[in-house]
Every structure is written in C-alpha cells, then in structure tokens.
C-alpha positions as CSV (number, residue, x, y, z in Angstrom):
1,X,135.5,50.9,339.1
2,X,134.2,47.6,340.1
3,X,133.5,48.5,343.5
4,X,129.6,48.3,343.0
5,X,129.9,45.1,341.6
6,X,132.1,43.3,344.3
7,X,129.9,44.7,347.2
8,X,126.7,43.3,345.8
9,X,128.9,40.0,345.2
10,X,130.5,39.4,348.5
11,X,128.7,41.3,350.5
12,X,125.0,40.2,349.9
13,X,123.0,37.3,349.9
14,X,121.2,38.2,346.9
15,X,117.3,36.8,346.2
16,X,116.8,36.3,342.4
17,X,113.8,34.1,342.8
18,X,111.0,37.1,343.6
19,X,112.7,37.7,339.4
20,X,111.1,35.2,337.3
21,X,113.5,34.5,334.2
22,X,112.6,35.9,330.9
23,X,114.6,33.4,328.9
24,X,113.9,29.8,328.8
25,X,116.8,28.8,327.4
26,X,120.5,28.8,329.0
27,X,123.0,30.9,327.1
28,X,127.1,31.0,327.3
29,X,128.7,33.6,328.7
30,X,131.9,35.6,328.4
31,X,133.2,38.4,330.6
32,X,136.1,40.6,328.9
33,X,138.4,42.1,331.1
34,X,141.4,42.9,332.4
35,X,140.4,43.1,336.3
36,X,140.3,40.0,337.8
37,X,138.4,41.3,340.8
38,X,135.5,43.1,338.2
39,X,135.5,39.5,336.3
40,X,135.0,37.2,339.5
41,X,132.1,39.9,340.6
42,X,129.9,39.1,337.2
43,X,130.8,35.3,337.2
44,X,129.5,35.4,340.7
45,X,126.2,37.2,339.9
46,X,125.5,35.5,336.5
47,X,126.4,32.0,337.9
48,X,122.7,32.1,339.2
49,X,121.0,32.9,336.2
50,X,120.5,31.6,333.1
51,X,124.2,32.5,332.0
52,X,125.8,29.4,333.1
53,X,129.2,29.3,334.1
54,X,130.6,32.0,332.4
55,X,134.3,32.4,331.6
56,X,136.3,35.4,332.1
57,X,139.0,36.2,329.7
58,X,141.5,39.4,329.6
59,X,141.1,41.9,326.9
60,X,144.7,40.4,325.4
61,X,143.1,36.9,325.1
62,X,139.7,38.0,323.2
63,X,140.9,37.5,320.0
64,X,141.1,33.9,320.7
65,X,138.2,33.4,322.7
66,X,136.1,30.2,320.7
67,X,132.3,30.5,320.8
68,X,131.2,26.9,320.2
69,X,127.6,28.6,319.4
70,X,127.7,32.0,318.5
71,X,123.2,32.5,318.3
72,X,123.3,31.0,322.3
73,X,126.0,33.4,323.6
74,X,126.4,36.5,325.5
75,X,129.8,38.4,326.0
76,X,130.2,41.1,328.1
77,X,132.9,43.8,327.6
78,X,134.6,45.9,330.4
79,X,134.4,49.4,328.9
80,X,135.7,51.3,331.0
81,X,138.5,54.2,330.7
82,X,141.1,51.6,331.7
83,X,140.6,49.9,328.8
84,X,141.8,52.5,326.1
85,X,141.5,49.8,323.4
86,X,138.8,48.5,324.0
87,X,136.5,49.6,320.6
88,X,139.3,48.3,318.6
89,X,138.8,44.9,320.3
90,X,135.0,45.0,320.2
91,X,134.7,45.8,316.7
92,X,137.1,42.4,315.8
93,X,135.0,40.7,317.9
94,X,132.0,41.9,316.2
95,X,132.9,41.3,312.9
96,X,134.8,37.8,314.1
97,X,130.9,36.7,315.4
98,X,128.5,38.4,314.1
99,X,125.3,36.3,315.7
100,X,127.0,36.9,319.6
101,X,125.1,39.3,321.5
102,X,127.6,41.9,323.1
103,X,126.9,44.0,326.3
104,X,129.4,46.6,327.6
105,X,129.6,47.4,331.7
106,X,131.0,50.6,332.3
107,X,130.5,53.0,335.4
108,X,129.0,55.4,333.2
109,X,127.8,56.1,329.7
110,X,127.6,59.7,327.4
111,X,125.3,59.8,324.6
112,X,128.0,59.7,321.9
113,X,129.6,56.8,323.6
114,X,126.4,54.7,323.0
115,X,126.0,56.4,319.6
116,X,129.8,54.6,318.9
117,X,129.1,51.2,321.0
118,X,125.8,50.9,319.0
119,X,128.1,51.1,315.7
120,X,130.5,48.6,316.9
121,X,128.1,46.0,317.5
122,X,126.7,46.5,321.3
123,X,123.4,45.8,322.3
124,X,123.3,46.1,325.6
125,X,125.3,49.3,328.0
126,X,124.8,48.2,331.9
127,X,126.2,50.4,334.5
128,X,128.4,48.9,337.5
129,X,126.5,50.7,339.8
130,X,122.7,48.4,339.1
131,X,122.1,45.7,341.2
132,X,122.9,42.4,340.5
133,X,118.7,41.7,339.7
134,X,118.6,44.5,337.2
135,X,121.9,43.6,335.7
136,X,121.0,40.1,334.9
137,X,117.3,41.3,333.8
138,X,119.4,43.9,331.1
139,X,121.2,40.8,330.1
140,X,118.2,38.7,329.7
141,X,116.2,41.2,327.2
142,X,119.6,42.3,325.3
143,X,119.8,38.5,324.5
144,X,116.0,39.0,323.4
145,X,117.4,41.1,320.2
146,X,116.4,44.2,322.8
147,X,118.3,47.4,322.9
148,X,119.1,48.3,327.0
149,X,120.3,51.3,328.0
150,X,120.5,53.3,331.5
151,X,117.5,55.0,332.4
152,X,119.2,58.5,332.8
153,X,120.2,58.0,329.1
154,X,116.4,57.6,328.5
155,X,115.5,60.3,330.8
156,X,117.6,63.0,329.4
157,X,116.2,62.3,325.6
158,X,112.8,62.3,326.1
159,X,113.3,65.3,328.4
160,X,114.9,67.0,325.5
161,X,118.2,67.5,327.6
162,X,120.2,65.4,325.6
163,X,119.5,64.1,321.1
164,X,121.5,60.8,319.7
165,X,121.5,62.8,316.3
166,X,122.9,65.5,318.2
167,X,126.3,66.9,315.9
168,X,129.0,70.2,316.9
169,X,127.1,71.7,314.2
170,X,123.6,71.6,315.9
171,X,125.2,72.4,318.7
172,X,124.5,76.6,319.9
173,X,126.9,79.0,320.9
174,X,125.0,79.2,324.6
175,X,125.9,75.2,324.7
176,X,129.5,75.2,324.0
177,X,132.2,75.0,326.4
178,X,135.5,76.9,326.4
179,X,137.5,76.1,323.8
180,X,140.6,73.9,325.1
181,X,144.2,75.0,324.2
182,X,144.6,71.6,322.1
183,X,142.0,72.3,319.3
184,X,144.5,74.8,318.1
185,X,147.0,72.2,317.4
186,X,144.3,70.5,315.0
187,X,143.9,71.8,311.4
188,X,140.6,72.3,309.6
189,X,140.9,69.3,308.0
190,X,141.8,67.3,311.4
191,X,138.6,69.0,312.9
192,X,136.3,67.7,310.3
193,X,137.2,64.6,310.6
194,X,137.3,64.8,314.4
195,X,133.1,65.8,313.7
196,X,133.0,62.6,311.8
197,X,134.6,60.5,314.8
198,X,132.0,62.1,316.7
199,X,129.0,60.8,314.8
200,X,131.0,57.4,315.2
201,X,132.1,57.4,310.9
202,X,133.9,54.7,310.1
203,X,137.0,55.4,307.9
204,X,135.2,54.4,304.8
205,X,132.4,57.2,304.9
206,X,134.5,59.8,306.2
207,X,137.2,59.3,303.6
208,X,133.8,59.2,300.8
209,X,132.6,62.2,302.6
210,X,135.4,64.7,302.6
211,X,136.5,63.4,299.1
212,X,139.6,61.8,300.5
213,X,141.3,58.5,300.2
214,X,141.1,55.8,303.5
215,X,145.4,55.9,303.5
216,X,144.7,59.7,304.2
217,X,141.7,59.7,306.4
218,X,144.1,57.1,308.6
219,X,146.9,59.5,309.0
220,X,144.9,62.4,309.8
221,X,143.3,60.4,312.8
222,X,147.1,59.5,314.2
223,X,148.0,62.6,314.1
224,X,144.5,64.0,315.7
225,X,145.1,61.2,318.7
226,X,148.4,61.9,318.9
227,X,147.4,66.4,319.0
228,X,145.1,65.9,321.4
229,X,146.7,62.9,323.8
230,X,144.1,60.1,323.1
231,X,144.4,56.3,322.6
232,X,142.1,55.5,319.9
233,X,139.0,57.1,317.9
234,X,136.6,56.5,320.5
235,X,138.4,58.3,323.1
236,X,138.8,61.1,320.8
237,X,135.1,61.2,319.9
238,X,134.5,61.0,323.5
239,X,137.1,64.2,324.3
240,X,135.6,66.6,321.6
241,X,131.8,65.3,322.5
242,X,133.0,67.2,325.8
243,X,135.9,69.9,324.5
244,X,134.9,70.8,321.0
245,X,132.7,74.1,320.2
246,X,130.2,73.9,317.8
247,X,131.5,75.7,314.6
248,X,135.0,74.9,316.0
249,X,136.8,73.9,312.5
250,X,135.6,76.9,310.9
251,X,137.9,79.3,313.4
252,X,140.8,77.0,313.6
C-alpha cells in the first residue's frame, strides 16, 4: 500500500525548492497509522516542509494523541482497507479537536468514500501514488481551509461520469450491477437504512427519517455488517456504493 510512498522516500533525492511554500507559518504534524514503514515514508517527506517534525502514532494510540495547538495542526490519517476502523477513530478525533485540520492518504478514493470522509471531518483525500511535491502542496492548501481531492475525482464529475448527490435511487436500471447473493439476507428495512449509510446519515437522521428510535437504528446496522461481512458503516456504505441495485429494497 505504501509502496509509492517509500520509493519516492528512499529512493529519490527529492528537489522541493523549484515549490515555493504557500504557508508562512510552521504547522504540527501527526501521521495515524498502523504501518511503521507507510509512517516513516511521510515523516521523511514532510520533514522538509513546513510540517516540522511530525510524529507518527498507531491507530490504537490516537485517542490519546495531545495537540498542544489544535488551529496550527495537521493530522494525517492512514485510510486505507487495513484499517477497518478507521471512520470510527476519525470521527472521535474530529469531535475530540474540532480546529485540527485532518487529511486521509489512501491508495484510492470512490465518490461515496469522500461523500463519508467529508462528514467525518476530512479536508484533505491525497492518494499514495502523488509525488512527494504534490503531496506536501495538498497539505499546504488543506491547511488553507481548502478542500483537495484527486484530480480523477474532479475529472469524472465535471465529465458527468460520476455526481456526489448521486443515491441507489437515482441510480438507472442500465447502471446497476448484478445483484450479489448477500442483499437477500438484508430485510427492507435493513436496505433502507443501508441507502442512508450510503449518503453517509448519521444515526440521528436516519433514525428521524424512517420514524425509528437511535437504539433501533443501531441494531439494524449490526446486523446489516454482520449480513453482509463488513467491519463498520463505512465499509458497508462503500460495499453497496459497488453491490447494491438501485430500487434494491423495494424487491427484497
């Protein structure tokens, strides 16, 4: 996963000075994971940047990371699949320090995944496969209150290919993929509900949305993770972005 990352690290001498900075200021950094290898690569690459020293910290140990000065610091979260709770930990750390600026690396990024890290707090989705100068330059604008996302993200919605608002229900028959085997464990109320994970819900408007309490909303997304072999709601939104035919909970 990290592969992109490490080469550019050890195997480069990398030139950031034809890159003039676009912040003045220096800024604290944290890097969240659990791959030592993925953490060492962006220490290495911010070290030279106006991210001084950052520290690297495992996802178990995020909950008691200190931010001396939440307005002057960055943390950057591993999102990748080997992180299966990784929204949960965001979303804590989110509502833990509200004035951090968070960025998520991953190798890639789906439309309804950025829909969801936009909810949990994320300003900033960088992909492991940019070079170190456009990595750092992402950095430096999300710490500017920008929003950065990969340009084929951008590509594909202003080539129509792709819509954030984009829901099952917009979705046309000509669109949909095969049904898979495990939407028939779900029940119609599970799919709903699985539509509202989907347009990245929290509990609190779903459960105002189908009429239903939070207690119940809850158990019906254990047993939806647990139907179709997920590890949180963001997996499962991610799974029915790609397995779930529009119209789906009206044929269950």
């Amino acid at each position: 996963m990290s592969g992109a990352i490490v080469q550019h690290t050890l195997g480069e001498q990398d030139n950031f000075s034809g890159f003039p900075r676009l912040l003045s200021k220096s800024y604290t950094a944290t890097v969240v994971c659990s791959n030592p290898i993925f953490g060492l690569g962006l220490k290495n690459i911010l070290s030279d940047s106006c991210f001084s020293t950052p520290a690297v910290v495992s996802y178990e140990l995020a909950s008691s990371v200190k931010i001396a000065n939440p307005a002057m610091s960055l943390v950057i979260f591993d999102w990748s699949a080997s992180q299966p709770n990784a929204a949960e930990t965001i979303r804590a750390f989110s509502e833990q320090y509200p004035e951090v600026t968070i960025a998520a690396v991953a190798d890639q990024f789906s439309i309804e995944a950025i829909k969801i890290g936009l909810e949990l707090g994320i300003r900033g989705f960088c992909l492991t496969s940019a070079c170190p100068e456009v990595l750092v330059k992402s950095l430096e604008l999300v710490m500017l209150q920008e929003v950065v996302a990969p340009a084929s993200i951008v590509r594909s919605v202003l080539e129509g290919d792709v819509t954030v608002s984009a829901t099952p229900a917009q979705k046309t028959t000509s669109e949909a993929k095969p049904a898979d085997p495990r939407l028939r464990r779900l029940s119609n109320r599970e799919a709903e509900i699985l539509g509202c994970l989907m347009e990245g819900s929290p509990n609190k408007v779903i459960a105002r949305k189908l009429e239903v309490t939070e207690a119940t909303v809850k158990v019906h997304i254990k047993a939806i993770l647990r139907k179709i072999g997920a590890a949180n709601r963001t997996q499962a939104a991610i799974w029915a972005t790609d397995h779930m035919p529009a119209g789906v909970e009206a044929r269950i």
